[in-house]
C-alpha positions as a Python dict, from the first residue, in 0.01 Angstrom:
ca = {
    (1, 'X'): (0, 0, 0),
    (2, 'X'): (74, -201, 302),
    (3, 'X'): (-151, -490, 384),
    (4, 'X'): (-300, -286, 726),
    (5, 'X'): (-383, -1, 470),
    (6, 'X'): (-582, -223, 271),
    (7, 'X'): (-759, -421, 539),
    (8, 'X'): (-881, -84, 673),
    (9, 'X'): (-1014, 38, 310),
    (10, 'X'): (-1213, -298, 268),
    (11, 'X'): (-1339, -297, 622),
    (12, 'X'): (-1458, 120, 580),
    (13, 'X'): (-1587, 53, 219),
    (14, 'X'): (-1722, -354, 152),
    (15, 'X'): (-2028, -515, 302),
    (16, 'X'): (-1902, -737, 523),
    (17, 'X'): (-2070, -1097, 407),
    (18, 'X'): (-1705, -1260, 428),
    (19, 'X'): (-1493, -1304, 674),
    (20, 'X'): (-1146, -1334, 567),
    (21, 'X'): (-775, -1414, 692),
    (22, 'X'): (-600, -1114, 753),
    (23, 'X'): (-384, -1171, 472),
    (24, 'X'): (-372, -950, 154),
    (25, 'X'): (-294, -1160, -188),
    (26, 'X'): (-92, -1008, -432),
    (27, 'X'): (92, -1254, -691),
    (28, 'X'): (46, -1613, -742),
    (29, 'X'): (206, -1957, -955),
    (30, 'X'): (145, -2317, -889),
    (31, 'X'): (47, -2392, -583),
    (32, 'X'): (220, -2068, -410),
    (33, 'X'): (52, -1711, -322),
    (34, 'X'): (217, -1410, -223),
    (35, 'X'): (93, -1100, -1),
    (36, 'X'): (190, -741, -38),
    (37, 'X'): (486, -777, 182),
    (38, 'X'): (621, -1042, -1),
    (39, 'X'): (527, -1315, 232),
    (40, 'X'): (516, -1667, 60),
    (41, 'X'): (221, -1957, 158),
    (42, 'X'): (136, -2242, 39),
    (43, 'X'): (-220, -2227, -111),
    (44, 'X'): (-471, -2515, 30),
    (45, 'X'): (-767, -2394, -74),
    (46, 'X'): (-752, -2337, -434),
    (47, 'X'): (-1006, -2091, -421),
    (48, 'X'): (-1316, -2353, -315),
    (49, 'X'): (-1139, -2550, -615),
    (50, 'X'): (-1125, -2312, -870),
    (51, 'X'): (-764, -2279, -907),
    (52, 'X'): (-708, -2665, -962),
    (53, 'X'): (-484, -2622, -1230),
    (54, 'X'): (-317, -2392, -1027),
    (55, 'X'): (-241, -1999, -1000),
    (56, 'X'): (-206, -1824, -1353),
    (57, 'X'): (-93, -2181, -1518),
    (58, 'X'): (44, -1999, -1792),
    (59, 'X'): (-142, -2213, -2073),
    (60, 'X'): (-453, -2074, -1963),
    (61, 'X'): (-326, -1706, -1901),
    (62, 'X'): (-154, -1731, -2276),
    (63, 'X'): (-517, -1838, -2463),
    (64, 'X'): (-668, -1536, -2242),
    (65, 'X'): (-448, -1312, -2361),
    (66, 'X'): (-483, -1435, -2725),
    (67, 'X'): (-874, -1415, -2713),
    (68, 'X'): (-851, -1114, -2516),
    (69, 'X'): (-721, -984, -2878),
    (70, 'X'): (-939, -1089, -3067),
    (71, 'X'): (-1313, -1057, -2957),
    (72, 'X'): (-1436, -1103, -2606),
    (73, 'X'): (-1796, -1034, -2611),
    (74, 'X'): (-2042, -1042, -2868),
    (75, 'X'): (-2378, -1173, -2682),
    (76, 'X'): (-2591, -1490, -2764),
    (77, 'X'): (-2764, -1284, -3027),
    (78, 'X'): (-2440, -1358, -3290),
    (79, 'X'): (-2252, -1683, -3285),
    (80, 'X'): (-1850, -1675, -3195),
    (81, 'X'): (-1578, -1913, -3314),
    (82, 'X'): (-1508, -2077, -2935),
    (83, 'X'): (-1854, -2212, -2800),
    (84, 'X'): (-1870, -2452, -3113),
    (85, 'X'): (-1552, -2576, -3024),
    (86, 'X'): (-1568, -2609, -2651),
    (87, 'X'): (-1937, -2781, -2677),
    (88, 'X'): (-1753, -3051, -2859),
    (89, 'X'): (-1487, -3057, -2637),
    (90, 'X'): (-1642, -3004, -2328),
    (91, 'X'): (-1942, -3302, -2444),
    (92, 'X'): (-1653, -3545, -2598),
    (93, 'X'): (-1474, -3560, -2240),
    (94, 'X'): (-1777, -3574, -1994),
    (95, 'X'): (-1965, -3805, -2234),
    (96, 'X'): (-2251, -3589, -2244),
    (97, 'X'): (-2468, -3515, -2540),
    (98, 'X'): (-2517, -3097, -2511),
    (99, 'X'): (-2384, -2849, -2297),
    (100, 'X'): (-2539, -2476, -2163),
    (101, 'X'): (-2298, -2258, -2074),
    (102, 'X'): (-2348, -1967, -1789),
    (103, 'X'): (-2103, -1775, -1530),
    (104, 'X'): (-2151, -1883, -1198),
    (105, 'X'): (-2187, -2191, -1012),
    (106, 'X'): (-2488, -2043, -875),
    (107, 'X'): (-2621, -1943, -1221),
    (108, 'X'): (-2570, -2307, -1305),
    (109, 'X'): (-2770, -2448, -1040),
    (110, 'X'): (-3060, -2185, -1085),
    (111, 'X'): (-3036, -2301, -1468),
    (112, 'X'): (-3061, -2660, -1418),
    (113, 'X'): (-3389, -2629, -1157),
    (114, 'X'): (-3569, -2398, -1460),
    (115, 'X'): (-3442, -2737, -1704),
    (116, 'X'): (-3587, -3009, -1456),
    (117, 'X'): (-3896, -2808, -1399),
    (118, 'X'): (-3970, -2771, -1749),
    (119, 'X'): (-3846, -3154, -1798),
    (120, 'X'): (-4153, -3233, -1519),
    (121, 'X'): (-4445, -3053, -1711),
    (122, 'X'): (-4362, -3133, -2051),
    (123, 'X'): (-4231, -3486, -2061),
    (124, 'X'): (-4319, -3626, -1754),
    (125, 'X'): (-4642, -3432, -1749),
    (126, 'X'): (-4673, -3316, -1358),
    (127, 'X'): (-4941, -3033, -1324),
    (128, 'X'): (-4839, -2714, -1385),
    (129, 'X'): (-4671, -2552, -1053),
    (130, 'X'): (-4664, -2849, -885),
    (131, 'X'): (-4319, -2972, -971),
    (132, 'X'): (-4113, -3106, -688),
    (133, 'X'): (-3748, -3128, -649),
    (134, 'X'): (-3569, -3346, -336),
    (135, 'X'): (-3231, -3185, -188),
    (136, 'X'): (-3023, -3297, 87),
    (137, 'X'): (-2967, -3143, 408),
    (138, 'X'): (-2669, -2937, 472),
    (139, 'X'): (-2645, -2877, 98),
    (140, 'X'): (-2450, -2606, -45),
    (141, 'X'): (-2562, -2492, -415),
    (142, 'X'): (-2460, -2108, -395),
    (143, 'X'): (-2634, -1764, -218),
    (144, 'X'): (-2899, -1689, -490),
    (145, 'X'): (-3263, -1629, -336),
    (146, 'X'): (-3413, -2013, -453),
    (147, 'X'): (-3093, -2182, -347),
    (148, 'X'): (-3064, -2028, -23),
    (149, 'X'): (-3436, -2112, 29),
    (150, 'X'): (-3399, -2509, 53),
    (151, 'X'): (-3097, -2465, 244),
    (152, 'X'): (-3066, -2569, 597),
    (153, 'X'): (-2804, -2351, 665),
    (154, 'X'): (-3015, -2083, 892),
    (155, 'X'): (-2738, -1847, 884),
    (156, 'X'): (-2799, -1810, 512),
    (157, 'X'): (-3160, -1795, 520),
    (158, 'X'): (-3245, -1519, 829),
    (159, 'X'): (-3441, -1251, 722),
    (160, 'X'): (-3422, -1313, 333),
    (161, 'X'): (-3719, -1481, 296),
    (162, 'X'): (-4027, -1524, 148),
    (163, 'X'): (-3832, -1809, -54),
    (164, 'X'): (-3930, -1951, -355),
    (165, 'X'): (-4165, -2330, -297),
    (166, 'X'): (-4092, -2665, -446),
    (167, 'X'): (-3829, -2825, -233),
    (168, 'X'): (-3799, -3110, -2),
    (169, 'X'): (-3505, -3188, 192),
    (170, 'X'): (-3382, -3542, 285),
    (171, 'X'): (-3056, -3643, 519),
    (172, 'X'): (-2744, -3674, 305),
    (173, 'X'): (-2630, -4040, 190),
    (174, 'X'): (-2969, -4203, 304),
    (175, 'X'): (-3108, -4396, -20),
    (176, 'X'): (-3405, -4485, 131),
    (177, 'X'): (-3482, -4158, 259),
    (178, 'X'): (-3491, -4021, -109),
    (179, 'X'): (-3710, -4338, -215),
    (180, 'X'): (-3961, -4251, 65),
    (181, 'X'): (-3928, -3862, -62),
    (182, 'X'): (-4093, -3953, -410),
    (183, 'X'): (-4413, -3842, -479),
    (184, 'X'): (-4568, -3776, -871),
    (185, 'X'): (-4488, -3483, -855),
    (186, 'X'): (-4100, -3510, -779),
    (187, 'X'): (-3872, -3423, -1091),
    (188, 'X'): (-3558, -3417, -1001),
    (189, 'X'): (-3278, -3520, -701),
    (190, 'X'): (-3003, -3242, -679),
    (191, 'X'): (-2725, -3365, -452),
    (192, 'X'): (-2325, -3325, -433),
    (193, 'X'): (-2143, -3640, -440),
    (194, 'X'): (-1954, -3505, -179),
    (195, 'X'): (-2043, -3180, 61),
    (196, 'X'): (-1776, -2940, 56),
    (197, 'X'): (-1898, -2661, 214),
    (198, 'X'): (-2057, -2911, 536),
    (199, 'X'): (-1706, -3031, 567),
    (200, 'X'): (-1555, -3276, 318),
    (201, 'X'): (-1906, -3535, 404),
    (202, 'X'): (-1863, -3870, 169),
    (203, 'X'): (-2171, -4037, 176),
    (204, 'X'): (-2163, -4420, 220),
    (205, 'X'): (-2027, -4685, -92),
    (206, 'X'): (-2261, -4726, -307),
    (207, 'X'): (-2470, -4428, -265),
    (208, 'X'): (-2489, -4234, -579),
    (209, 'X'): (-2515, -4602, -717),
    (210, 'X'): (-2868, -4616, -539),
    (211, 'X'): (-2954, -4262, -609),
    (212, 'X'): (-2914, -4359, -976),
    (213, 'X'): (-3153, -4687, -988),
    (214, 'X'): (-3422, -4527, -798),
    (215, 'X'): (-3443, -4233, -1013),
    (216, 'X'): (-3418, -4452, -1321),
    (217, 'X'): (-3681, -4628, -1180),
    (218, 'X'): (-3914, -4388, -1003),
    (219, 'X'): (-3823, -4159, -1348),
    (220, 'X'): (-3687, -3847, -1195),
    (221, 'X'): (-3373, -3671, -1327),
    (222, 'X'): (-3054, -3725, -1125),
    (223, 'X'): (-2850, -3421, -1052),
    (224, 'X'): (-2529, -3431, -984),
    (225, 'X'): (-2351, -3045, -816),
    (226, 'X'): (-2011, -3075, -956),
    (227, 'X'): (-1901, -2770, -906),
    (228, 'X'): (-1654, -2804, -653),
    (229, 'X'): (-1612, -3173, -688),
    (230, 'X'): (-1528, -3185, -1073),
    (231, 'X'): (-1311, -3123, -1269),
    (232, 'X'): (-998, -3332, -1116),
    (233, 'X'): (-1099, -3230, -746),
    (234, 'X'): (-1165, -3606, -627),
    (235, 'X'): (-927, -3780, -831),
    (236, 'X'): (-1135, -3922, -1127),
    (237, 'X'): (-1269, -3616, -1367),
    (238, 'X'): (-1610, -3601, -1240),
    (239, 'X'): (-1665, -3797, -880),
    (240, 'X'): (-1969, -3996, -1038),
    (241, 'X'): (-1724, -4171, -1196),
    (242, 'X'): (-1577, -4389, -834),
    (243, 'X'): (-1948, -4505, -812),
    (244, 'X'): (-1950, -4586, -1212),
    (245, 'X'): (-2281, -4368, -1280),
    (246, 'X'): (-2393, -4101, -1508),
    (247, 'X'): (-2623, -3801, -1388),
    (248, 'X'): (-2898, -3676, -1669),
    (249, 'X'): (-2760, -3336, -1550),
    (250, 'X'): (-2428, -3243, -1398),
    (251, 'X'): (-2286, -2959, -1311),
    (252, 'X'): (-1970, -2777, -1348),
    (253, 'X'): (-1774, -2472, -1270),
    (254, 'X'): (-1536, -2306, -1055),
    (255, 'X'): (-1223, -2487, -1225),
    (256, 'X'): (-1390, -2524, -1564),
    (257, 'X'): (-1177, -2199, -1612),
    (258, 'X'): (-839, -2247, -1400),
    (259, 'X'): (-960, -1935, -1208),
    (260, 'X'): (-869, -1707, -1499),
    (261, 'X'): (-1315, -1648, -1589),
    (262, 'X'): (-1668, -1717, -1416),
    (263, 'X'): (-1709, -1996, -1640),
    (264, 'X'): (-1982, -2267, -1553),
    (265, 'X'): (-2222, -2511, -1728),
    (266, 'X'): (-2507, -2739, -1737),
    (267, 'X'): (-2447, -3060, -1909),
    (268, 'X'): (-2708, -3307, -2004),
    (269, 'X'): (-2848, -3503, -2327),
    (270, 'X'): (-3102, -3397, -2548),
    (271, 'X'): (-3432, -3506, -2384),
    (272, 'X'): (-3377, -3209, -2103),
    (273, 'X'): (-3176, -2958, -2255),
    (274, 'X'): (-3345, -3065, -2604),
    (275, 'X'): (-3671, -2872, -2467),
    (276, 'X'): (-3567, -2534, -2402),
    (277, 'X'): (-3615, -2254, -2687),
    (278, 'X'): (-3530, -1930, -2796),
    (279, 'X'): (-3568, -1676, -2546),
    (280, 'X'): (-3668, -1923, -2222),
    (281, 'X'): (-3299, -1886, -2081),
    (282, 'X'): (-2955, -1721, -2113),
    (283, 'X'): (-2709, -1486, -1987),
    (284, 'X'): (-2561, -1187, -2166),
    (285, 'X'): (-2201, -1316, -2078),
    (286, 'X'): (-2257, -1677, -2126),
    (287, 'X'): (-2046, -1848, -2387),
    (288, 'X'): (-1897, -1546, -2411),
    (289, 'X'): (-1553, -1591, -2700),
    (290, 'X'): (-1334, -1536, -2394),
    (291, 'X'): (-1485, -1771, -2148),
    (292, 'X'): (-1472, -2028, -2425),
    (293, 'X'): (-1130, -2027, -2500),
    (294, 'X'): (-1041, -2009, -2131),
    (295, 'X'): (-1242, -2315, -2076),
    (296, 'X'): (-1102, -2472, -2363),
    (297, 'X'): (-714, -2432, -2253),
    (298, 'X'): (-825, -2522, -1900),
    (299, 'X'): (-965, -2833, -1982),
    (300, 'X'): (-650, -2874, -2207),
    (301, 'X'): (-409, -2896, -2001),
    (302, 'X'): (-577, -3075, -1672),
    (303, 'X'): (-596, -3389, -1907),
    (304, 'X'): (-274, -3345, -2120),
    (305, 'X'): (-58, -3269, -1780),
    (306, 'X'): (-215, -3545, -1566),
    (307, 'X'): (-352, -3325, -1333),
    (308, 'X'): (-650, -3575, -1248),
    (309, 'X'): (-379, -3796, -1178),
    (310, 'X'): (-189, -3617, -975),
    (311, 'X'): (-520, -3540, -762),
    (312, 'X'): (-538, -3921, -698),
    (313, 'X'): (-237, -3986, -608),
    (314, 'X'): (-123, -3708, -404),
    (315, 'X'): (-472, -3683, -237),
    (316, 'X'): (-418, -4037, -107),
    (317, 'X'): (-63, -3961, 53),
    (318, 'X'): (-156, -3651, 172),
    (319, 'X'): (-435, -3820, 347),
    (320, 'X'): (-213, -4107, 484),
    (321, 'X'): (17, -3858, 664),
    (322, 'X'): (-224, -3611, 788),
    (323, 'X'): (-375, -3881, 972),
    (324, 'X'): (-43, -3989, 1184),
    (325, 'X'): (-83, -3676, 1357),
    (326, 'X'): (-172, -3770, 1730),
    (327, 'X'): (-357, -3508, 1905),
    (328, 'X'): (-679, -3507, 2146),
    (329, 'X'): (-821, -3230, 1908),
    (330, 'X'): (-884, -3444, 1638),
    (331, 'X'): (-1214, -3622, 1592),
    (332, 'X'): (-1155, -3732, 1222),
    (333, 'X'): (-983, -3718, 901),
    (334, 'X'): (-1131, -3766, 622),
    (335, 'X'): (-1098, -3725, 211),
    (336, 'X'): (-1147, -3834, -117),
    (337, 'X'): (-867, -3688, -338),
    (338, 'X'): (-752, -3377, -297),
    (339, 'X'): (-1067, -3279, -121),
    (340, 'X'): (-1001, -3313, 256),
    (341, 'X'): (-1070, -3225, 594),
    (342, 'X'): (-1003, -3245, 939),
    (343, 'X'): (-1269, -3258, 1203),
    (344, 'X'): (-1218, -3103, 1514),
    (345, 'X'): (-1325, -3242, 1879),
    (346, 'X'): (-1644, -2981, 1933),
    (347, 'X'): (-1514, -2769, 2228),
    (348, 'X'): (-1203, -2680, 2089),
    (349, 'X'): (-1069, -2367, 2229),
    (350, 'X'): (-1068, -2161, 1918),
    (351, 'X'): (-1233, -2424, 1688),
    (352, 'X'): (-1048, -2469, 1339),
    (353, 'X'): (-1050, -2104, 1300),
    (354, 'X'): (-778, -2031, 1524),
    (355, 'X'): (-580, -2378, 1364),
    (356, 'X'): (-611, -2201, 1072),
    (357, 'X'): (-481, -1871, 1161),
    (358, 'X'): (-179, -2061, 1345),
    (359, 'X'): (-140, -2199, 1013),
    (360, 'X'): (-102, -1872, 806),
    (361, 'X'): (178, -1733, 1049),
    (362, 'X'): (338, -2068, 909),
    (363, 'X'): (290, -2030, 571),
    (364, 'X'): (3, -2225, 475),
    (365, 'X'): (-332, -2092, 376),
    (366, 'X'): (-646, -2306, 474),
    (367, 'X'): (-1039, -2221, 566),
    (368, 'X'): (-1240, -2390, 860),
    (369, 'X'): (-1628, -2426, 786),
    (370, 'X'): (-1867, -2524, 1076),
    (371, 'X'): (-1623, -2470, 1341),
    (372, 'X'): (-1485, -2727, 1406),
    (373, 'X'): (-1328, -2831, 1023),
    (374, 'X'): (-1084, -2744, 811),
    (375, 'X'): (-1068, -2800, 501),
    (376, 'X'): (-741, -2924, 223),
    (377, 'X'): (-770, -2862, -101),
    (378, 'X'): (-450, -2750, -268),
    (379, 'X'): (-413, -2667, -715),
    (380, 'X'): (-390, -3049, -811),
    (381, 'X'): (-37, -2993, -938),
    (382, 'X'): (77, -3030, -593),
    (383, 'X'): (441, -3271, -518),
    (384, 'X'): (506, -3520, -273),
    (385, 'X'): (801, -3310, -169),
    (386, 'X'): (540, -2975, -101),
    (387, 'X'): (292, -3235, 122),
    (388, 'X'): (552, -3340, 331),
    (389, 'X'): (669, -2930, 416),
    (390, 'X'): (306, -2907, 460),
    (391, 'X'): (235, -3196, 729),
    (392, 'X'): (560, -3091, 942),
    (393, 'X'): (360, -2747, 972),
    (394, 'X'): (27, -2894, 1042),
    (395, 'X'): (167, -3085, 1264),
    (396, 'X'): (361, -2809, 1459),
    (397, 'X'): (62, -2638, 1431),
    (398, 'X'): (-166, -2897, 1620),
    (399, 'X'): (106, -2944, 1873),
    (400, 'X'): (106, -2595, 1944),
    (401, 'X'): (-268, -2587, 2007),
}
């Protein structure tokens, strides 16, 4: 079917909670996505970072297939021969002492508030229902009912409420703010070390370096959202590493798979994850045989083909150029990694939306968020030689504007 064809079924038949580039998707390797009519882009947002490895790295698609064989499913009420292995795996990299595997990145996050809830009333013996945990404004943790109801987004809150209590919300990358926050009934502190979804936002040096004395010190649990800044994202394997700290929970997803699975997890020691028991938490599909060995051969070959690298480097040269481009329109550029953005002027005609769909006619395939941003995040197997095709378009693209 043609692409018009398609656009008219989804529009007739799908709820329309996204808003999408008029382009339909068909094929897809590396860095590179195709549409039904055989036109070719260059892929810059790696689906929200779950395609950091890339489209269908064939690794990954070959240890699908294999499982895929084999066993896929068998519950959490039989053990399989994958979750062993990718708990060891999975712990061995990220330094952590157990792992809880789930689907979503929003299933991780609604995981890890049941874990630092139950962490307040049994070892650090707040009252029952009083437990308190502090998020940041402009936060983005996923679209479930809880998350959605300490966001501050109010397009994602209007008319879904009542939402659920036990939430306080601080400014981003204020230290003192979250020291203030504290009360003895606080928990935990669940923040990103970078905002995506607000626009690429790096909090100040030396930030999550704060964030991690006072909660050792005020003894709250330090979260850490991972899930679109792990896995290779921000050049280092999990962004708490550039401030040299260690969450007591982190969380992962979206790439913990290569894009092949909903594969995401809550990793922590035993003192939090230690508590939970038999029939307090789980999923149906989590740690499901196939997920594992997906995981597994994701995780594989991000290390073993220098993919973290890669992110590093590239991310800082792709930063370097983008920000030679001389135009009114742009307020900022900014990044850490592969994870970058461009900040509009507010005003502009269009706002990133419309740089964005001057972009697609060109080949390139990019989302704005909050108007005036767009964001960069291309599979972190990205060349040199494919930044510097990229820039000449962005450029064209801003002169054009």
């Amino acid at each position: 079917m043609k692409a018009e064809e398609l656009i008219d079924l989804e529009d007739r038949f799908g709820a329309k909670n996204y808003k999408p580039l008029d382009v339909v998707l068909s094929k897809g390797e590396g860095i590179w996505v195709w549409d039904v009519d055989g036109n070719k882009y260059m892929d810059c947002l790696s689906a929200y970072s779950a395609v950091n490895q890339g489209h269908c790295h064939p690794k990954i698609r070959q240890a699908m297939l294999d499982q895929a064989q084999k066993l896929t499913l068998t519950s959490r009420a039989f053990r399989n021969d994958q979750l062993a292995l990718l708990y060891e795996e999975l712990c061995d990299l990220t330094d952590s002492h157990k792992m809880l595997p789930m689907n979503s990145g929003a299933e991780a996050v609604e995981t890890v508030i049941k874990c630092a809830r139950k962490w307040g009333y049994e070892s650090k013996g707040v009252a029952d229902g009083q437990a308190e945990i502090i998020v940041c404004q402009d936060n983005f943790h996923g679209r479930t009912l809880s998350i959605i109801g300490f966001s501050t987004d109010d397009n994602a809150r209007e008319n879904f409420g009542p939402f659920t209590p036990g939430f306080k919300t601080i400014p981003f990358g204020d230290a003192t703010a979250l020291e203030d926050a504290i009360t003895p009934n606080t928990v935990a502190f669940m923040v990103e070390p970078v905002q995506g979804e607000a626009g690429v936002i790096i909090p100040p040096k030396g930030y999550l370096q704060d964030v991690r004395r006072i909660c050792t010190e005020k003894n709250i649990l330090m979260i850490l959202d991972e899930i679109q800044t792990g896995l290779g994202r921000t050049g280092k394997l999990l962004a708490e590493e550039h401030d040299g700290v260690q969450a007591d929970l982190t969380l992962i997803g979206k790439a913990l798979s290569g894009g092949f699975y909903p594969v995401s997890a809550v990793l922590s020691n035993d003192e939090v994850l230690g508590l939970l028991q038999p029939g307090q938490h789980g999923s149906t599909f989590g740690g499901n045989p196939l997920a594992c060995a997906v995981a597994r051969a994701a995780l594989k070959v991000l290390v073993e083909e220098n993919m973290i690298e890669n992110a590093a480097k590239m991310g800082a040269y792709f930063l370097e150029q983008l920000k030679t481009i001389e135009t009114p329109i742009i307020k900022e550029v900014r990044g850490i990694g592969l994870m970058i953005a461009i900040e509009l002027e507010d005003g502009t005609p269009g706002g990133a939306r419309a740089i964005c769909e001057a972009l697609m006619q060109m080949g390139i395939l990019c989302k704005e968020t909050h108007t005036y941003t767009i964001r960069f995040a291309p599979p972190l197997v990205i060349t040199k030689e494919d930044i510097d095709w990229a820039v000449d378009k962005i450029k064209t693209a801003f002169a054009d504007a």
